[in-house]
N, C-alpha and C positions, 0 to 999 in steps of 0.2 A: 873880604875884610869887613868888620862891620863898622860900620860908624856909629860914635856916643851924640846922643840926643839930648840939648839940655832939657831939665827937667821945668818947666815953665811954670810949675807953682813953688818950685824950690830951686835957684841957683844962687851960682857965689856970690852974687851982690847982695843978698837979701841974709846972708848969714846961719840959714839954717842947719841943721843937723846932717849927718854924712850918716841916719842909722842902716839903710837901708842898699848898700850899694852891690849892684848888680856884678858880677866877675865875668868876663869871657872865658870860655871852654871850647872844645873842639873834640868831637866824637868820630871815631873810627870804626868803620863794621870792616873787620879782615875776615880774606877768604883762608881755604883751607893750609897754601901754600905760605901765608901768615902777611902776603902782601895787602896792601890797602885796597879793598872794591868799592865802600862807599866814604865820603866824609861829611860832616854836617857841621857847621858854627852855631852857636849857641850860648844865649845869657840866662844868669841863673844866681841866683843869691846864694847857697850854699853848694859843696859838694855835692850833698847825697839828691838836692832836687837836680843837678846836671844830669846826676849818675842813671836816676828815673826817667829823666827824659829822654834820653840817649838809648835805654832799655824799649821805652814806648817806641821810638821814632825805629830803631830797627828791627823792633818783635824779633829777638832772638840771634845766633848766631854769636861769633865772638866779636867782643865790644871794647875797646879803649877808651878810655875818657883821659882829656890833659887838661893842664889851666897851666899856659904856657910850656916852660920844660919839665913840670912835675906831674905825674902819671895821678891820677885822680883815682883810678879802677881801671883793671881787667876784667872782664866776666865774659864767659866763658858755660854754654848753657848748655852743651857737648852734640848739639844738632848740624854739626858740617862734619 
C-alpha cells in the first residue's frame, strides 16, 4: 500500500494549487498462462508516464497498467 506524503512546501493550510497531483497505478507483468508473475505500485501524474514506467520497470513481456478498476494499457510485445 503506498502511503501519501504531504507536500511540505505545499499543503491544505497554506491554500495552494492541486496543479500537479500524483494518481496511484499498479503494473502487472503476466506470464504466458495470463496469470500474474510480477506486480509493481507506482505514482505517476499521467497515464502515458505510468504506462512508460511500468514498460522500463519490466523490459518487455505482457504488461497491464490499472489506476484502480480501470485498465490504463495492455501491451503485449509478443516475447512469451
Amino acid at each position: 500500500m503506498l502511503m501519501r506524503r504531504r507536500n511540505p512546501v505545499c499543503d491544505d493550510r497554506r491554500g495552494c494549487s492541486r496543479g500537479n497531483v500524483m494518481q496511484e497505478y499498479r503494473a502487472y507483468l503476466l506470464g504466458i498462462d495470463g496469470h500474474i508473475r510480477e506486480r509493481m505500485e507506482l505514482e505517476s501524474e499521467t497515464d502515458e508516464e505510468a504506462v512508460a514506467r511500468a514498460r522500463q520497470h519490466f523490459n518487455g513481456g505482457t504488461i497491464e497498467v490499472w489506476q484502480g478498476v480501470r485498465i490504463v494499457a495492455k501491451l503485449d510485445d509478443g516475447s512469451e
